[in-house]
C-alpha positions as CSV (number, residue, x, y, z in Angstrom):
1,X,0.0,0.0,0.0
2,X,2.9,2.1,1.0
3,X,4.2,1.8,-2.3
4,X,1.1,2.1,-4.2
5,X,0.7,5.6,-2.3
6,X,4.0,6.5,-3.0
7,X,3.4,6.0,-7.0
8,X,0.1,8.1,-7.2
9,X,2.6,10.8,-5.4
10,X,4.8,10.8,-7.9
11,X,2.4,10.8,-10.8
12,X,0.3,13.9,-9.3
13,X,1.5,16.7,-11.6
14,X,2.1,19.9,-11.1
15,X,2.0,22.9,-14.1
16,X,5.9,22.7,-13.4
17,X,5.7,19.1,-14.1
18,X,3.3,19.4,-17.3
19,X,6.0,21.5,-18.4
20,X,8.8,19.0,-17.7
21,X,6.7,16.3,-19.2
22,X,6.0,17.8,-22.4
23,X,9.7,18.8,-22.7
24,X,11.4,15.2,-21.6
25,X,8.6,13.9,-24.1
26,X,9.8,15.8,-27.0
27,X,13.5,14.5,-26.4
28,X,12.7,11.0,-25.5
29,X,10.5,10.6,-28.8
30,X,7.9,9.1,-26.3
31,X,5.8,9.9,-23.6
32,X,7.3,8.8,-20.1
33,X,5.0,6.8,-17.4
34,X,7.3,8.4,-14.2
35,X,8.8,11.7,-13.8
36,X,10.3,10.9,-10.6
37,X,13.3,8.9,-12.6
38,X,13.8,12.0,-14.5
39,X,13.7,14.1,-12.1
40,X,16.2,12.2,-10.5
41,X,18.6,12.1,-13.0
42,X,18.9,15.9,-13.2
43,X,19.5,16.2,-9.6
44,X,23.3,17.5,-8.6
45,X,24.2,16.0,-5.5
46,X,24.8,19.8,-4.0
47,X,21.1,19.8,-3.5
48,X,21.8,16.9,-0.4
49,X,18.3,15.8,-1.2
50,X,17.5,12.1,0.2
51,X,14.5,9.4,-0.8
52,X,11.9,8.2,1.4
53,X,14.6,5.9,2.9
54,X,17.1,8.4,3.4
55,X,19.3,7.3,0.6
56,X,20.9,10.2,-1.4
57,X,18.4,11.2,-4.5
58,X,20.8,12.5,-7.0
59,X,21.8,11.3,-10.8
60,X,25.1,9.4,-9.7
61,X,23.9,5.9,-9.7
62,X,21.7,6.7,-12.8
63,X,25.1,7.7,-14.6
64,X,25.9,4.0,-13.6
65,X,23.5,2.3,-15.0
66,X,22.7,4.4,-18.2
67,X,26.9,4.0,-18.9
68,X,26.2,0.1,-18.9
69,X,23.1,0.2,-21.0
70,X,24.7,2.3,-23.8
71,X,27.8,0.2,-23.3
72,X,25.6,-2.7,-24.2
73,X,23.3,-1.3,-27.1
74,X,26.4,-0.3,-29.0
75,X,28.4,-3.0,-27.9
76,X,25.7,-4.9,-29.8
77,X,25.2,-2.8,-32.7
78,X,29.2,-3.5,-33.8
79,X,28.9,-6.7,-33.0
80,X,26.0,-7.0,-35.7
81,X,27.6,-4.3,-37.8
82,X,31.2,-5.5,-38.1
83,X,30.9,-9.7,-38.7
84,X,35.1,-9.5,-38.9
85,X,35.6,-7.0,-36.2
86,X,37.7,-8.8,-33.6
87,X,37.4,-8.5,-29.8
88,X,40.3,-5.5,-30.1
89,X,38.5,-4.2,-32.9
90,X,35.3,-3.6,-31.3
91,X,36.7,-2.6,-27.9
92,X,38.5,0.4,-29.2
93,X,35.8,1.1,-31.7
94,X,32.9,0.9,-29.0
95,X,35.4,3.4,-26.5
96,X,35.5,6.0,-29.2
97,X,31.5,6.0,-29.5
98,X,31.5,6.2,-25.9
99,X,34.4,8.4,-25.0
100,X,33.2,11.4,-22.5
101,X,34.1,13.8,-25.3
102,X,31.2,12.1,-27.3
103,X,29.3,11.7,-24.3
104,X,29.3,15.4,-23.5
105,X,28.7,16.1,-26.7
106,X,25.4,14.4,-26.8
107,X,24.4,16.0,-23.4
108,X,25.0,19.7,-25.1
109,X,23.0,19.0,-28.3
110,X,20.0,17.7,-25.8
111,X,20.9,20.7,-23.9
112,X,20.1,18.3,-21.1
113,X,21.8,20.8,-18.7
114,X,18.6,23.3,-19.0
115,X,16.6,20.5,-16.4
116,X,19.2,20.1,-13.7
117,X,18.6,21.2,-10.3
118,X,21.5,22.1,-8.2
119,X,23.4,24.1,-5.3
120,X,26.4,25.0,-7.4
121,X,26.2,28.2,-10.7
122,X,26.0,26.2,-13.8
123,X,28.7,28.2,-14.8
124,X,30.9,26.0,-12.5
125,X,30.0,22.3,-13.2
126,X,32.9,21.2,-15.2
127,X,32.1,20.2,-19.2
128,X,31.9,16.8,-18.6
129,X,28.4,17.5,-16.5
130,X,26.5,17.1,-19.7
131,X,28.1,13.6,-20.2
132,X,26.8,12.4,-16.8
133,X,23.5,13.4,-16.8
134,X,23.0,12.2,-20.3
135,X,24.1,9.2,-19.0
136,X,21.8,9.2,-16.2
137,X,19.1,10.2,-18.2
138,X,19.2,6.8,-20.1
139,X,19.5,5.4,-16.8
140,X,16.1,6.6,-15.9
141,X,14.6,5.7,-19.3
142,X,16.0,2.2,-18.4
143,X,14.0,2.5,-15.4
144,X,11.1,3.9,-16.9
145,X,10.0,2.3,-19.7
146,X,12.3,-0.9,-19.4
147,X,15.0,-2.1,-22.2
148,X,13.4,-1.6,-25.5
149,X,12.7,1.8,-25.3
150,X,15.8,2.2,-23.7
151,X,17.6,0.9,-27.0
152,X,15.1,2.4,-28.8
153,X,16.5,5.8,-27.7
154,X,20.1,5.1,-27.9
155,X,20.0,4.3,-32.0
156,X,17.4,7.1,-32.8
157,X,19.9,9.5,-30.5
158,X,22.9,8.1,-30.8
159,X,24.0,5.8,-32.9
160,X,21.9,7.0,-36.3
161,X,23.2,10.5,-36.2
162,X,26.5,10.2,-34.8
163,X,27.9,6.4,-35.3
164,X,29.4,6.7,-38.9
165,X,32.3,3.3,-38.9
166,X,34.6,4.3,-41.6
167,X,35.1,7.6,-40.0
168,X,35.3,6.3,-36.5
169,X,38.3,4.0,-37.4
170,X,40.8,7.0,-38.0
171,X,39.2,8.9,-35.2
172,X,41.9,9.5,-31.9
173,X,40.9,9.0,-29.0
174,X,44.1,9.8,-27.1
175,X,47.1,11.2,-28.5
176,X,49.2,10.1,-25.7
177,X,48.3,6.2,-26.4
178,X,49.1,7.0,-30.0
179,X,52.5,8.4,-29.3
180,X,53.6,5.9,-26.6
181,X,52.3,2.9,-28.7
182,X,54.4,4.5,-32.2
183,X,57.5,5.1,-29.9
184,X,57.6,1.6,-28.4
185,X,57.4,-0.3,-31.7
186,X,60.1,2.1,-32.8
187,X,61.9,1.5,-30.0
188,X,62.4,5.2,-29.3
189,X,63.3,6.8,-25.5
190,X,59.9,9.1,-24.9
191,X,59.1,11.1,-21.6
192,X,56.5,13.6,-20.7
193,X,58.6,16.0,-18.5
194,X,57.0,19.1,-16.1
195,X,58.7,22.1,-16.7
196,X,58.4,25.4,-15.3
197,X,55.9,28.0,-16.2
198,X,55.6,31.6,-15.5
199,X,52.0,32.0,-16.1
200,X,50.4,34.9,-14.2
201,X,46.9,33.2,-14.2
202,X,45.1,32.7,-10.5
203,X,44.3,29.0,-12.1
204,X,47.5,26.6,-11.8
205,X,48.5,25.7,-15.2
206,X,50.6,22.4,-15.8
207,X,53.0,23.1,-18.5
208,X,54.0,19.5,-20.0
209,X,57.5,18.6,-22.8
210,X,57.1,15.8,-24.7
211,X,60.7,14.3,-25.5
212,X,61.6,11.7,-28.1
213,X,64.9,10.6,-28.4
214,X,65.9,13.5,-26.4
215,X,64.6,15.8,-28.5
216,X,61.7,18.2,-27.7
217,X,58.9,16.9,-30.1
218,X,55.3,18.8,-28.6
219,X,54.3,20.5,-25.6
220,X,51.0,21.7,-23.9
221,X,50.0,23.4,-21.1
222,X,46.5,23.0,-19.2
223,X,45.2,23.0,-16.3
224,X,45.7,19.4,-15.2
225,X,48.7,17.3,-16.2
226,X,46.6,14.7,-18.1
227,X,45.1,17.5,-20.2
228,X,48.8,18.9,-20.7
229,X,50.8,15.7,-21.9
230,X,47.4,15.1,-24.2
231,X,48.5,18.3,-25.9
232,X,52.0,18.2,-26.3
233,X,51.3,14.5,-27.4
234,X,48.5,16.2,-30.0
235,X,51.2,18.6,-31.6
236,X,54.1,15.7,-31.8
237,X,51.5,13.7,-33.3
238,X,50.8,16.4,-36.1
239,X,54.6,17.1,-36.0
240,X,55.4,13.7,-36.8
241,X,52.5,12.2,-38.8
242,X,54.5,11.8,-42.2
243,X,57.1,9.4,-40.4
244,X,54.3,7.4,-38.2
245,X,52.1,7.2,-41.5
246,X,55.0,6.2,-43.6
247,X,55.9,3.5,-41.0
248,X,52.3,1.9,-41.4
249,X,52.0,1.1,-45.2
């Protein structure tokens, strides 16, 4: 009864959520039976809001679930779509669909980040915000409507408009794997050295070398070290992409 009581609770709208209802509808293609899963999966975890239980009500564990349901859908769609693709094959080819570039991506063009409810100023979420709560909004489709409309919305959304094969076989994912992977089968000495930087910004900025063969080959500077060696490994990529070409016909 309790739950039956909680259901009717959920499904008694408000104008705010006959708003909400007829906007989620328009992006899901379909009409939703809950709003409480969508509302959940726009809820930032600054708002410290907690369920009936007192279990934290915010998107995270949706982002959980909705990363292993579009893991799966396109996991199944190469699988069908590539007969000789081997397990390598459709691993790095499935990553590149799924990498949180893409993934934030997809979140901007929903402009998903319109319905999230929050403590902090948008204008402080980091970019790859969009990528979690379009995660956790498949997540709550899961939830809501169960696994066919869930896949239903992943090849309408995603993989129809964005997933294109031939051209997502000489996209990069990472720079940095490229490099290191080109400089061990040459057998080449590599590093990725910190150096100083006189930057006057109040953000710290990592300012990364890349060295091959003791030679300075590409360098970046961001404001993490990850983003800085993926840079400097970027411009040695594009410095050296006749030789690494050449060395693969």
């Amino acid at each position: 009864m309790r739950r039956f009581l909680q259901k009717i609770s959920r499904n008694s709208r408000t104008p705010e959520d006959g708003i909400f209802f007829d906007k989620i509808s328009k992006i899901l293609g379909f009409k939703p039976n809950d709003l409480h899963f969508y509302k959940k999966a726009f809820t930032h975890r600054s708002t410290n809001k907690v369920d009936e239980n007192g279990n934290p009500f915010n998107y995270e564990r949706l982002e959980f679930l909705g990363d292993a349901m579009l893991g799966s859908v396109i996991a199944a769609h190469l699988y069908n779509e590539v007969p000789t693709g081997d397990e390598g094959y459709l691993t790095k080819m499935r990553s590149k669909i799924v990498s949180r570039e893409h993934l934030n991506e997809l979140g901007r063009d929903l402009n998903l980040i319109q319905f999230i409810e929050s403590k902090v100023n948008p204008q402080h979420f980091g970019e790859n915000v969009h990528g979690n709560i379009f995660e956790a909004f498949i997540g709550a489709i899961y939830l809501d409507k169960g696994f066919v409309f869930c896949e239903k919305f992943i090849q309408n959304k995603v993989i129809e408009p964005y997933v294109d094969i031939p051209r997502l076989e000489g996209k990069v994912i990472s720079y940095k794997s490229l490099i290191i992977e080109w400089c061990q089968k040459e057998k080449k000495q590599f590093a990725f050295e910190v150096f100083d930087d006189t930057g006057k910004e109040e953000q710290k900025f990592f300012a990364v070398r890349l060295i091959i063969d003791k030679k300075t080959i590409g360098k970046g500077r961001e404001t993490s070290k990850k983003k800085a060696e993926e840079k400097a490994a970027k411009r040695a990529y594009f410095a050296l992409q006749d030789q690494m070409d050449n060395k693969k016909k």
